[in-house]
C-alpha positions as CSV (number, residue, x, y, z in Angstrom):
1,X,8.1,11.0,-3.1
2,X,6.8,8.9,-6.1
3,X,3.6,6.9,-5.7
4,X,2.7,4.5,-8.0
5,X,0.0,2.2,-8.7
6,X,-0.8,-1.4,-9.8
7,X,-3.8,-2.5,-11.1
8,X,-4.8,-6.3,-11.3
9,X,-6.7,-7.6,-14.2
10,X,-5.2,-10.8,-15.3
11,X,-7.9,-12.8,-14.3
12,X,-9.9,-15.3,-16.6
13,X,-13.3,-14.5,-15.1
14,X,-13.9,-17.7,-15.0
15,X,-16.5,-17.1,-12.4
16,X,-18.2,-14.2,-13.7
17,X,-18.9,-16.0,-16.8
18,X,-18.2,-16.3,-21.0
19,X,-16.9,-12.5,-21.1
20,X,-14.3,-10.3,-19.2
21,X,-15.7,-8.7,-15.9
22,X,-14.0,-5.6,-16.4
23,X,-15.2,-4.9,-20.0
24,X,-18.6,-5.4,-18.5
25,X,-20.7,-1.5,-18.9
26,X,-22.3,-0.2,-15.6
27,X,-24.2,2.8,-17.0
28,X,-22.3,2.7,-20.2
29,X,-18.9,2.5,-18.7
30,X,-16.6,-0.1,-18.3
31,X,-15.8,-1.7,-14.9
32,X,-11.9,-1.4,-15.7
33,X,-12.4,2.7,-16.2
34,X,-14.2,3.5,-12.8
35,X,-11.2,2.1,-11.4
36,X,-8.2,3.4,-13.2
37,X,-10.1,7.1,-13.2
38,X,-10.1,7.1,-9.4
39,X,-6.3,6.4,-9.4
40,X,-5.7,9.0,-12.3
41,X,-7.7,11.7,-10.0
42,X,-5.9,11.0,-7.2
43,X,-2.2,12.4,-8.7
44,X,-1.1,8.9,-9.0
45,X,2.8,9.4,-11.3
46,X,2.4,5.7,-12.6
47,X,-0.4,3.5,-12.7
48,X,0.5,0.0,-13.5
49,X,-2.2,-2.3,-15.5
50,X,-1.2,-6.2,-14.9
51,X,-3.9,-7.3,-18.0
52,X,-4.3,-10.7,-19.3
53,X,-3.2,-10.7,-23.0
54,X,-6.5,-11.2,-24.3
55,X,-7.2,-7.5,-23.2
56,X,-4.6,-5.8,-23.7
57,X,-5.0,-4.2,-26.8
58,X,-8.6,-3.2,-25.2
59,X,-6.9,-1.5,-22.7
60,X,-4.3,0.6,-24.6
61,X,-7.3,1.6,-26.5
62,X,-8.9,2.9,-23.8
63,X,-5.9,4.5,-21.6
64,X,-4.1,5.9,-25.0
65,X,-4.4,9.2,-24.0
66,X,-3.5,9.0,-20.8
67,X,0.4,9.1,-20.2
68,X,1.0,8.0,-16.9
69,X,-1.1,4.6,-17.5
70,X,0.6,1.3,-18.9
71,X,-0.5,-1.6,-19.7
72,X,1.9,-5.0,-19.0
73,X,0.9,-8.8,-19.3
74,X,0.0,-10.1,-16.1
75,X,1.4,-13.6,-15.0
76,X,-0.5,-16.7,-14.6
77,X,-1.7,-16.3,-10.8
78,X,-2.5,-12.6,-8.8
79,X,1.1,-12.6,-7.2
80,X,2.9,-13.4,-10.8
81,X,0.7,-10.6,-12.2
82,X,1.7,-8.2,-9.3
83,X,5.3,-9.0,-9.3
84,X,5.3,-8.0,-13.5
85,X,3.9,-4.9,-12.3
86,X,6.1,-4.3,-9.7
87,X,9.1,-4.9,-11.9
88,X,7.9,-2.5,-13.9
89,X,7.2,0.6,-12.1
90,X,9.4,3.5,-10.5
91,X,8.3,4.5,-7.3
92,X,8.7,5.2,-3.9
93,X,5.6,3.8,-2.6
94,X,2.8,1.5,-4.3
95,X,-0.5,1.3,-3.9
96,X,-1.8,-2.7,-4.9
97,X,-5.7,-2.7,-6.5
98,X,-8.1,-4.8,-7.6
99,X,-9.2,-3.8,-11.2
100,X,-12.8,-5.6,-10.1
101,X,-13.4,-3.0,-7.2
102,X,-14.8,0.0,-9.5
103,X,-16.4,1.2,-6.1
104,X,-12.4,2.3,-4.7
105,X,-12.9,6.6,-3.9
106,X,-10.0,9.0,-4.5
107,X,-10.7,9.6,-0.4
108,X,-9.5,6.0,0.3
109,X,-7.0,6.0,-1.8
110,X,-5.9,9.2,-0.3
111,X,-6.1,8.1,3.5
112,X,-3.9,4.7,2.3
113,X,-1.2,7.2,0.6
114,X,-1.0,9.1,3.6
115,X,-0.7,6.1,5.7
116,X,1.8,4.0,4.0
117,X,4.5,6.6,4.8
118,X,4.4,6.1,8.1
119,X,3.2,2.5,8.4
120,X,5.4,1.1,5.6
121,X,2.7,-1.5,4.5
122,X,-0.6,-1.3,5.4
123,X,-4.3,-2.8,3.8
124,X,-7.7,-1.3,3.5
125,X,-10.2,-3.7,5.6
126,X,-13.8,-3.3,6.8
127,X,-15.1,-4.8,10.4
128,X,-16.5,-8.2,10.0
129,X,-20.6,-7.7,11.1
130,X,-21.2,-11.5,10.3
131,X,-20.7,-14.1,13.2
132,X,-18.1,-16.8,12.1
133,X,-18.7,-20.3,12.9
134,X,-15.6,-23.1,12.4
135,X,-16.6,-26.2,11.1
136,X,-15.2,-29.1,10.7
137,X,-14.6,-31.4,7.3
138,X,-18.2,-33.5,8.4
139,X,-20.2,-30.1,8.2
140,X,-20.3,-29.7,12.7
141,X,-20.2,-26.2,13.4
142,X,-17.1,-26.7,16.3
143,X,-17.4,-22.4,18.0
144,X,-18.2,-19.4,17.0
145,X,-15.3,-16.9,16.9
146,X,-14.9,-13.6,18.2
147,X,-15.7,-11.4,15.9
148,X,-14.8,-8.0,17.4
149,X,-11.2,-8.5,16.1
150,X,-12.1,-10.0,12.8
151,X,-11.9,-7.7,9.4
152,X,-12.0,-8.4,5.7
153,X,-10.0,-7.5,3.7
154,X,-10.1,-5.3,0.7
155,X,-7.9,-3.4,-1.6
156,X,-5.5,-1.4,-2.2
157,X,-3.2,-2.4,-0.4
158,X,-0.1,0.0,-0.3
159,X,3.7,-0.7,0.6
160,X,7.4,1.0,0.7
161,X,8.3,0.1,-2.7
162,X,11.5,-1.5,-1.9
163,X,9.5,-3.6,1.1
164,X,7.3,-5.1,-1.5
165,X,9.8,-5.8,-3.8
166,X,11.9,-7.6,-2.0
167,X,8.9,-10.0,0.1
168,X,7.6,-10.9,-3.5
169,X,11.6,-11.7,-4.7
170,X,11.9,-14.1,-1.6
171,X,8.4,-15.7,-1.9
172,X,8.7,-15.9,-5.8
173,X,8.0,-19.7,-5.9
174,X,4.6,-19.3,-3.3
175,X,1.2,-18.8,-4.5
176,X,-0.4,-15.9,-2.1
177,X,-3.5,-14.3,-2.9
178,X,-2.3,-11.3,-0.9
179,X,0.7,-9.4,-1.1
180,X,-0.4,-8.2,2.8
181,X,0.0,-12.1,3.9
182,X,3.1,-12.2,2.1
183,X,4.5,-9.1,4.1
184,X,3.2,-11.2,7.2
185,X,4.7,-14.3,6.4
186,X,8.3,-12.5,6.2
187,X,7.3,-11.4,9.8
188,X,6.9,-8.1,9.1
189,X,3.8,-5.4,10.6
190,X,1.1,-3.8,8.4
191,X,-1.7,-2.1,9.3
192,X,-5.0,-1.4,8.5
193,X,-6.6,1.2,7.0
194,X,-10.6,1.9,7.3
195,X,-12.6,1.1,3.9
196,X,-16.2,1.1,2.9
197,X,-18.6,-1.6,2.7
198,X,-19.2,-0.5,-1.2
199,X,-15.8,-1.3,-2.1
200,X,-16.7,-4.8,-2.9
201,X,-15.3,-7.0,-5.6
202,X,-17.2,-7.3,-8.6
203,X,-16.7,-11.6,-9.3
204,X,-20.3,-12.6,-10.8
205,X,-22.7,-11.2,-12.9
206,X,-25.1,-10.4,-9.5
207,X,-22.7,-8.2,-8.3
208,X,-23.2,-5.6,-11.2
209,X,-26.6,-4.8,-9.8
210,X,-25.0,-4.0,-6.9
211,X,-22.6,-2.2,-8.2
212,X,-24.1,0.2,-10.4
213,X,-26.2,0.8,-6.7
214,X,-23.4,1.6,-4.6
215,X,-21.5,3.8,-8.0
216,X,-24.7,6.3,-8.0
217,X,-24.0,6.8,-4.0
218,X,-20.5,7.5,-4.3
């Protein structure tokens, strides 16, 4: 069995600010290599980086000597970028990451590998601890929801290769932010796997502070 890897970093940043995120340093190293270095520990054959162009040179640079890492343009939204990768990977099964979450440990990423052969497709989530209120488009709070079956979700994500392949071919035209929706919108199960409140996203510049927190705990 072949496991393979794809990595998203075609964002803009456009949040975060005037520079990439995943160029930014956390204790002199780049966002971008915490997480590919987890992957590359964790006997990944092929890791897949989906990198907006204006990076890519950067990021051959920086994975040149690693020979099981490639670097492809990403698309112009997440699922474009993802479907690149996918398209241009040779696996069995693939695990789907965000290049923001630096936080990701080889022991997740090893409990979603393990998982994924059974379960087919399945994504790393946390237990929502917030109560959830709806409300309406006038700013009236109309219930809280039950939150004991409520979870956020993180990444990776991980599918049969073939499964994911073929949901993004048929949802091509959509716009998901998710390729676990996307298997759900074809009707089809996945299932979660437990993460860790660390594994956050990093999307603006106060999340480096936490991040170079929750890296020196890992």
């Amino acid at each position: 069995m072949r496991f393979g890897a794809i990595i998203t970093a075609g964002g803009t940043s456009s949040r975060f600010g005037n520079s990439n995120k995943l160029l930014e340093k956390i204790d002199g190293k780049e966002i971008i290599k915490y997480t590919v270095e987890a992957f590359v520990k964790s006997n990944i054959d092929e890791i897949v980086i989906c990198a907006n162009a204006s990076i890519i040179d950067i990021l051959n640079e920086f994975f040149s000597e690693i020979s099981n890492v490639k670097i492809v343009e990403g698309g112009n939204s997440r699922q474009a970028s993802v479907f690149n990768g996918l398209k241009s990977i040779n696996c069995d099964y693939v695990l789907i990451h965000d290049g923001a979450r630096p936080m990701i440990t080889q022991e997740i990423i090893q409990k979603v590998m393990t998982e994924v052969i059974d379960k087919k497709a399945v994504s790393t989530m946390t237990k929502t601890v917030d109560t959830i209120k709806e409300v309406d488009e006038n700013g009236k709070i109309i219930k809280t929801i039950d939150r004991s079956k409520l979870y956020n979700t993180q990444t990776p994500q991980a599918f049969e290769y073939n499964l994911i392949k073929s949901v993004h071919e048929k949802l091509a035209l959509e716009n998901f932010t998710d390729d676990a929706g996307m298997v759900e919108a074809l009707c089809k199960d996945v299932y979660i796997v437990e993460g860790d409140y660390r594994n956050i996203k990093v999307t603006t510049k106060s999340d480096l502070a936490l991040a170079q927190i929750y890296l020196k705990s890992l």
